[in-house]
N, C-alpha and C positions, 0 to 999 in steps of 0.2 A: 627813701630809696636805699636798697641791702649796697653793703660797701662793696665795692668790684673785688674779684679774685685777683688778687696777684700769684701771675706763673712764677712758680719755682725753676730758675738752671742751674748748671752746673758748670764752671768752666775750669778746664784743667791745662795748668799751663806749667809747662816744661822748663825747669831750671836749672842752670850752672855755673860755673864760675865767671863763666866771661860778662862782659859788658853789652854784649847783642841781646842775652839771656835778659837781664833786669832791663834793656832798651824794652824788649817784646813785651814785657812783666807791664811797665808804665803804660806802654800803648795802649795794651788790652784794657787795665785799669780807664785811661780816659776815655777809649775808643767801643769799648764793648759792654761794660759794667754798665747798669742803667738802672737808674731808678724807677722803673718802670715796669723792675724787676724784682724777683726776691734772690741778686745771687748769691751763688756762692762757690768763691775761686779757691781752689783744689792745687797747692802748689807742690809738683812732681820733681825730686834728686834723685837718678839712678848714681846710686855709688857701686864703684868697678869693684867687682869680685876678686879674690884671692888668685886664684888659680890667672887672671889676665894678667897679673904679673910676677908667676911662678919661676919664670927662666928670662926673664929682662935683662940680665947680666950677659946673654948671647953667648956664654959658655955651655951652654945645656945642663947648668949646674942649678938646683934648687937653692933659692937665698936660704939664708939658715932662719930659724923661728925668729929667733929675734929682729931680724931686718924686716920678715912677714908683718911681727907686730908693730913692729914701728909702721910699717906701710898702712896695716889697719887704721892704727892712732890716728895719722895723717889724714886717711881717708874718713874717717869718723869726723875729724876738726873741720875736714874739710865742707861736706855736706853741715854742720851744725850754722858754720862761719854762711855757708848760702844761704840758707832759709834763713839766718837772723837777718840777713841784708833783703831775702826776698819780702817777707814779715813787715820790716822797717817801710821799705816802697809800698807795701801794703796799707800801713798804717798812717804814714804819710798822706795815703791819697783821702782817706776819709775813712765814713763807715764801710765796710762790705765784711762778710763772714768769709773765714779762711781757713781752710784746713790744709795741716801739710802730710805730706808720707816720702818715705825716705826709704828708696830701695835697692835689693845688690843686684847688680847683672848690671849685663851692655843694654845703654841707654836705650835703643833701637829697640831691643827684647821688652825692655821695662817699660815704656812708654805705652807701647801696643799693649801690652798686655793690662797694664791699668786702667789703657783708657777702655777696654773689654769689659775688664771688671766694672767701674764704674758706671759705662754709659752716658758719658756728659754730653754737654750740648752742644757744646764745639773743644778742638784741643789750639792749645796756642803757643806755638813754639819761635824760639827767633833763627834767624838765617847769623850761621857764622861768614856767609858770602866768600866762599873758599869759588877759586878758580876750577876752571875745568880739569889740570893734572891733581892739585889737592884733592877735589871732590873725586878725580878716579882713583887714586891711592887712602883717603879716609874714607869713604863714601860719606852719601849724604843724609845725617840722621832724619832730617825733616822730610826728604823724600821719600825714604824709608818708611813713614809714619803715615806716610797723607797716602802712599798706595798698601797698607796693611790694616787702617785703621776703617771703622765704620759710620765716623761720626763728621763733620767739617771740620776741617783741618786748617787754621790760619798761620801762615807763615808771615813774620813780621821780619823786613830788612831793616836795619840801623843807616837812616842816610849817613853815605860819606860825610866824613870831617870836613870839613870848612878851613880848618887851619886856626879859626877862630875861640875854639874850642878851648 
């Protein structure tokens, strides 16, 4: 008997600094990865652009180069510092193939837009479970993503704390 085809996916899963972010990272790992599969997780950083924090200082004054660069550095360290910890949760869980990309622009723009490019098989993002005045003052990127994007869209919520934790 010829050996069955194993289907190739693709799953792209959206990452940050927070703790909801590497929550969604595991789930997806235990809950969606299968061996039954050939995947392979696609781990997405938008890092914020230049120009989103050109006049932060709320004086309408451009920071000088040097605070730009540092903000750069920062933001560089900062993307590096997630994908080594998304990486880690990766590799932690077992085998699965993983590639990362690391991109500038609002996470919302970045996201759609990769998952365009790519075409995965589902995207996997976590819920920061902001209230209804936060979500109407930051909006909500996962919304954002599941009505602009073409592919299934898995939002993962981190159950509340226990206290146990």
């Amino acid at each position: 008997m010829a050996d069955a085809v194993v289907k190739q996916r693709k799953i792209l899963v959206a990452v940050d600094e927070s703790e909801e972010s590497m929550y969604a990272l595991s789930w997806c790992l235990k809950n969606v990865v299968s061996e039954n599969y050939k995947d392979t997780v696609v781990l997405l950083y938008a890092k914020p652009i230049r120009s989103a924090y050109a006049t932060l200082d709320g004086t309408g004054y451009f920071f000088s180069s040097e605070v730009v660069a540092t903000m750069e550095r920062y933001n560089k360290e900062m993307a590096g510092s997630v994908m080594a910890k998304a990486k880690k949760v990766c590799n932690d869980f077992g085998e699965v193939e993983v590639e990362t990309r690391v991109e500038n622009g609002d996470a919302r723009d970045v996201i759609c837009r990769v998952t365009q490019e790519l075409g995965p098989d589902v995207l996997v993002m976590g819920s920061h479970g902001y209230g209804l005045i936060k979500r109407a003052f930051l909006g909500s990127v996962s919304y954002h993503c599941s009505q602009n994007v073409k592919c299934p869209v898995l939002v993962v919520k981190r159950p509340k704390s226990s206290g146990n934790d």
